[in-house]
VONULO-276347 format. One line per 10 residues: number of its first residue (from 1); their letters; for each residue x, y, z of C-alpha. Coordinates in steps of 0.2 Angstrom, whole numbers, plus 2048, in hexadecimal, padded with zeros to 3 digits. Layout:
// residues N
NUM = A = X/Y/Z  ...
END
This chain:
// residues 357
1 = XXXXXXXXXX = 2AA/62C/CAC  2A1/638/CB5  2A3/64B/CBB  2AE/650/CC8  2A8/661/CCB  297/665/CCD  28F/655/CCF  27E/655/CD2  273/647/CDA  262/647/CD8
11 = XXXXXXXXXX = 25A/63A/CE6  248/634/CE3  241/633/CF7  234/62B/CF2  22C/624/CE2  21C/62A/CE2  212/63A/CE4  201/640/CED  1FE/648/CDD  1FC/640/CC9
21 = XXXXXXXXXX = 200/64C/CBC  1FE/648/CAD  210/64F/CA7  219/647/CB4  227/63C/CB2  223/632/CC1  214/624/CC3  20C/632/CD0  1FF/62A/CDC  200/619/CD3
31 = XXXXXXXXXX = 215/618/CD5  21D/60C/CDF  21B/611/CF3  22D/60D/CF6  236/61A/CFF  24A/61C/D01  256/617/D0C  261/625/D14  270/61B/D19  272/611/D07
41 = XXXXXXXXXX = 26E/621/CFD  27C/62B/D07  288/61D/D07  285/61B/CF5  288/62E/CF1  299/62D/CFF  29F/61D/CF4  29F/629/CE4  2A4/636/CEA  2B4/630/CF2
51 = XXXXXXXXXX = 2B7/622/CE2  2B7/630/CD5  2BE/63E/CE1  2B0/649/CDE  2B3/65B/CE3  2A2/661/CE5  290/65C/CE3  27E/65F/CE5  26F/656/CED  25E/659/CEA
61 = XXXXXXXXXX = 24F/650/CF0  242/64C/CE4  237/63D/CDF  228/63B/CDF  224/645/CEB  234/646/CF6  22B/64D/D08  221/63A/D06  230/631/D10  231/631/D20
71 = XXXXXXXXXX = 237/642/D2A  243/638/D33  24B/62F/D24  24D/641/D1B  256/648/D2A  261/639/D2C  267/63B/D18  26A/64C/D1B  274/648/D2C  280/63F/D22
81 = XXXXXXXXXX = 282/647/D13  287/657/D1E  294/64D/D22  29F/64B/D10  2A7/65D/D0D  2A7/65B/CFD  293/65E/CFC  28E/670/CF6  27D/671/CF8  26B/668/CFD
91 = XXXXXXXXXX = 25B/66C/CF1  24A/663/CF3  23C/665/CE5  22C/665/CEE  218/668/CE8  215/66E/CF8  202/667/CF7  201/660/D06  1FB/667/D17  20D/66D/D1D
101 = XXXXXXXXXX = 210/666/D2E  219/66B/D3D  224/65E/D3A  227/660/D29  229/675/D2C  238/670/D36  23F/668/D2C  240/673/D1E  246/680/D2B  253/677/D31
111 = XXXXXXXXXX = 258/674/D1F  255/67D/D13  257/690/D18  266/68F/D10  264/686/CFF  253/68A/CFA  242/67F/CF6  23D/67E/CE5  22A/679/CE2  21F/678/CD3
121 = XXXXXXXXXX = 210/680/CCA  209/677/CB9  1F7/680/CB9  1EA/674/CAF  1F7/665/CB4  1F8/666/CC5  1EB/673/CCB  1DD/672/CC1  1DE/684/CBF  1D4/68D/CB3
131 = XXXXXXXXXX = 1D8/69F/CB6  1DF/6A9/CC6  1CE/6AB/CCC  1C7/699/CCF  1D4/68F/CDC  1D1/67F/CE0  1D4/679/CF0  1E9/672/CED  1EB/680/CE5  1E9/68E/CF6
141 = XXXXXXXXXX = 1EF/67F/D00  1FF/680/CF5  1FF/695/CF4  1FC/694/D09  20C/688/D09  215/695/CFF  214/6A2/D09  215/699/D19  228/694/D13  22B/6A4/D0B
151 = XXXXXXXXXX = 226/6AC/D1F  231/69F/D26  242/6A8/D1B  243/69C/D0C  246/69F/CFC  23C/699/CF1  23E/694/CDE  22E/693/CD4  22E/686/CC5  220/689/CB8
161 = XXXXXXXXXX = 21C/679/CAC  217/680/C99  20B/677/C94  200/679/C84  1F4/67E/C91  1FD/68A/C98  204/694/C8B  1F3/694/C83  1E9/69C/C92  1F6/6A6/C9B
171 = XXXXXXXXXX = 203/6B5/C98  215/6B5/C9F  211/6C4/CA7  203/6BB/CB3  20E/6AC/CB7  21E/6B9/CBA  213/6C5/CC6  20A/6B7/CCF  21A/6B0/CD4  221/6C1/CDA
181 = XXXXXXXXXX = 210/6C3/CE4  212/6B1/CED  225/6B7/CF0  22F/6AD/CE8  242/6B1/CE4  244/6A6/CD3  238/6A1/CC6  23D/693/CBB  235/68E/CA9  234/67C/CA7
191 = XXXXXXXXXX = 230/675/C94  228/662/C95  233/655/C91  22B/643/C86  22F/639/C98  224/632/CA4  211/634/CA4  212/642/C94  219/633/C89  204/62E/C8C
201 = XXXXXXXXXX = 1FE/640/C8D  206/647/C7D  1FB/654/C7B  200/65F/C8A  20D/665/C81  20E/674/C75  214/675/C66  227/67B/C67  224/689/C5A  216/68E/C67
211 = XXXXXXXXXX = 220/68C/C76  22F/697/C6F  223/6A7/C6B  21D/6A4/C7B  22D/6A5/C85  233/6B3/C77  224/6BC/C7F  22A/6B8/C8F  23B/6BF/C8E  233/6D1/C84
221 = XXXXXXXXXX = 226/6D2/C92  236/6CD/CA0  241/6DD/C99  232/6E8/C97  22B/6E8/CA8  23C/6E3/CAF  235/6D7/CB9  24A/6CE/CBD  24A/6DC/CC9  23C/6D5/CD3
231 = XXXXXXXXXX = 23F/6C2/CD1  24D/6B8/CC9  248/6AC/CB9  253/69D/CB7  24D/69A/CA5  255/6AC/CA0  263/6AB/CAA  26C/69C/CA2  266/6A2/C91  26D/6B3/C96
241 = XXXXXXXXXX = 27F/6AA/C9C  27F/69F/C8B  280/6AE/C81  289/6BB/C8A  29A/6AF/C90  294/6A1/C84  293/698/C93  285/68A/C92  27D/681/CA1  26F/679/CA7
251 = XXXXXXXXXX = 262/676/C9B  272/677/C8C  280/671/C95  27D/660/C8B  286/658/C98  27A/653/CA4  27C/640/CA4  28E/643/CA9  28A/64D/CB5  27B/647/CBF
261 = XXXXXXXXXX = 276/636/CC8  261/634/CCD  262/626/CDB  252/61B/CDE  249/61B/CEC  24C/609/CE7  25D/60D/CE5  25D/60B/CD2  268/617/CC9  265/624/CBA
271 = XXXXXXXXXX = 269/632/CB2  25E/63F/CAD  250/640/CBA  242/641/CAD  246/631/CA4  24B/628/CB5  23F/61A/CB6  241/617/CA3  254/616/CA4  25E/60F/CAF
281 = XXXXXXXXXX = 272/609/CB5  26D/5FE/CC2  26E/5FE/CD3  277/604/CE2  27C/5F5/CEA  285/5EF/CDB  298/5F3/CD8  29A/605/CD5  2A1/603/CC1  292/5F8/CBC
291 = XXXXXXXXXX = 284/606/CBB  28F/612/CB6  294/60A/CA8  284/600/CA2  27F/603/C91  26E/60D/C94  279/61B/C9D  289/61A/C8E  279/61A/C81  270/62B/C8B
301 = XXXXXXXXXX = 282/634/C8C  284/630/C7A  273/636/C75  276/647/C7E  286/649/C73  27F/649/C64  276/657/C5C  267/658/C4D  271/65D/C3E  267/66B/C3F
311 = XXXXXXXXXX = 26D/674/C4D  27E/675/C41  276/681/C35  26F/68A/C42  275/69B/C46  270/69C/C58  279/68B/C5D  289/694/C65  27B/69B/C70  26F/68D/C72
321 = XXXXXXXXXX = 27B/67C/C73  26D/672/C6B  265/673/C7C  25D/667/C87  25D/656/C7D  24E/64F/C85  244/65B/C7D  23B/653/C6D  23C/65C/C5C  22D/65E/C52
331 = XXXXXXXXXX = 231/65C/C42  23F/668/C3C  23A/673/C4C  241/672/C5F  23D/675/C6E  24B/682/C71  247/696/C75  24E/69B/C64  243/6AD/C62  24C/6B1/C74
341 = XXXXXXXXXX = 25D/6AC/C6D  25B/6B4/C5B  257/6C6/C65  263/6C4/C71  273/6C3/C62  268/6CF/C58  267/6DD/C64  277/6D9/C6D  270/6E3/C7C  27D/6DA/C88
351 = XXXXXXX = 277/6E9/C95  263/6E3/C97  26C/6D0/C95  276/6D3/CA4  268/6D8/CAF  261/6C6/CAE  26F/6BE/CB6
END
């Protein structure tokens, strides 16, 4: 039971981070040191793909922070899996605070021109940034690697954590300029997730009915200025493709734990990378059906299936899907963009829509 197209791997490098987050669903500095091995981890993804004929599939690197194991060990991973045709693409998720070597330059030049790097930017949580006027010191060594890579020819994908922070202190507008000035090609909208450290550190998060006037603003603000024709925004995009082919991905495609694996730099196996060290299948030295059909993944497939009665009296669910079920309701309210979704079937303007794509 698994998807044969469009399989995506998620492969945790390393398991922990030179940072420590406090929404984080890794153990950051204080996680296990262990980093991956090349050869299993591409044997392992050879094995599944071949067992369950898999037509395409995704990598990315992650962790942790995935740049922690060693150069060597990254290259030799991508070696092989260059070597299955059935692979469509590599991505790595980086914070890109760390002094960017030589070494490390090269290797995103030798593999990542044609795939794109995406990185962070979380403010309070992982800056310590109070305004744009007072940058602390990972902060400009995080901007300076930016800009270095964007020099170099990559393309860059910017994803912005909403915290209650955030969306207290900021406008979209600042966050959506501030990417264009760096230079980056996409901008993505991340919402916090009850996983990791921000099962301790609840109060980071906003209150959904905050969050959805927040992003409403974004999206007014987004059409306003026209900003899609300066940088490309994920979060609108997919909301953008759910309504105008009914089409729904990524964060509603509620079918993520059938289509996604998170490998260990262990080797354990999970679904949904957010919930990754609290769920798991097993491991990848055991036979391929054992993890795949352990009862914590049939229980999280199960759980993504199965919508809040709500969402059936809800006249925006053809649009929304329910979306991401990881995100925690707050009493009768979710976490879903539904002042975005309400405009968008009220106005009908499929033309503006169509520019967000």
């Amino acid at each position: 039971m698994i998807t044969r197209d469009n399989l995506q791997f998620y492969v945790r490098t390393a398991e922990n981070c030179n940072l420590n987050c406090k929404h984080c669903f890794t153990s950051g500095r204080n996680g296990d040191p262990s980093v991956f091995n090349a050869e299993n981890t591409s044997n392992y993804i050879q094995k599944i793909v071949k067992t369950f004929n898999v037509l395409n599939f995704r990598v990315v690197l992650h962790g942790g922070e995935p740049m922690l194991a060693p150069i060597s060990e990254l290259n030799c991973f991508i070696d092989q899996l260059q070597s299955i045709p059935q692979l469509n693409s590599i991505g790595i998720q980086t914070n890109l605070a760390y002094e960017l070597s030589e070494e490390k330059l090269t290797f995103f030049n030798n593999h990542f021109k044609q795939y794109g790097i995406g990185t962070s930017w979380d403010a309070d949580l992982r800056f310590g940034l109070v305004d744009f006027k007072s940058k602390t010191k990972v902060l400009k060594l995080w901007e300076n690697n930016v800009r270095t890579l964007i020099e170099n020819g990559h393309n860059l994908t910017l994803s912005i954590c909403l915290s209650k922070y955030l969306i207290d202190h900021f406008e979209p507008r600042q966050l959506i300029e501030y990417a264009i000035d760096l230079g980056f090609q996409n901008i993505l909208f991340e919402r916090i997730t009850e996983d990791g450290s921000a099962i301790t550190n609840n109060s980071i998060r906003p209150l959904n009915l905050h969050l959805d006037r927040w992003l409403h603003k974004m999206f007014i603000q987004t059409l306003e200025n026209q900003y899609e024709k300066r940088i490309n925004n994920l979060f609108l995009g997919e909301l953008a493709t759910s309504y105008i082919s009914k089409t729904h991905t990524a964060n509603r495609c509620r079918n993520c734990e059938l289509s996604l694996i998170t490998i260990g730099a262990a080797g354990d196996l999970s679904g949904c990378p957010n919930s990754a060290k609290e769920v798991t299948w097993g491991y990848i030295n055991e036979p391929i059906s054992t993890p795949l059909s352990s009862s914590n993944r049939l229980n999280a497939i199960c759980k993504e299936k199965i919508r809040n009665p709500i969402c059936e009296q809800c006249d925006i669910r053809e649009i929304c899907n329910s979306d991401c079920y990881k995100l925690p309701w707050q009493d009768k309210i979710c976490a879903a963009p539904k002042l975005i979704m309400k405009e968008m079937k009220r106005n009908n303007n499929i033309n503006d829509y169509q520019r967000l794509l």
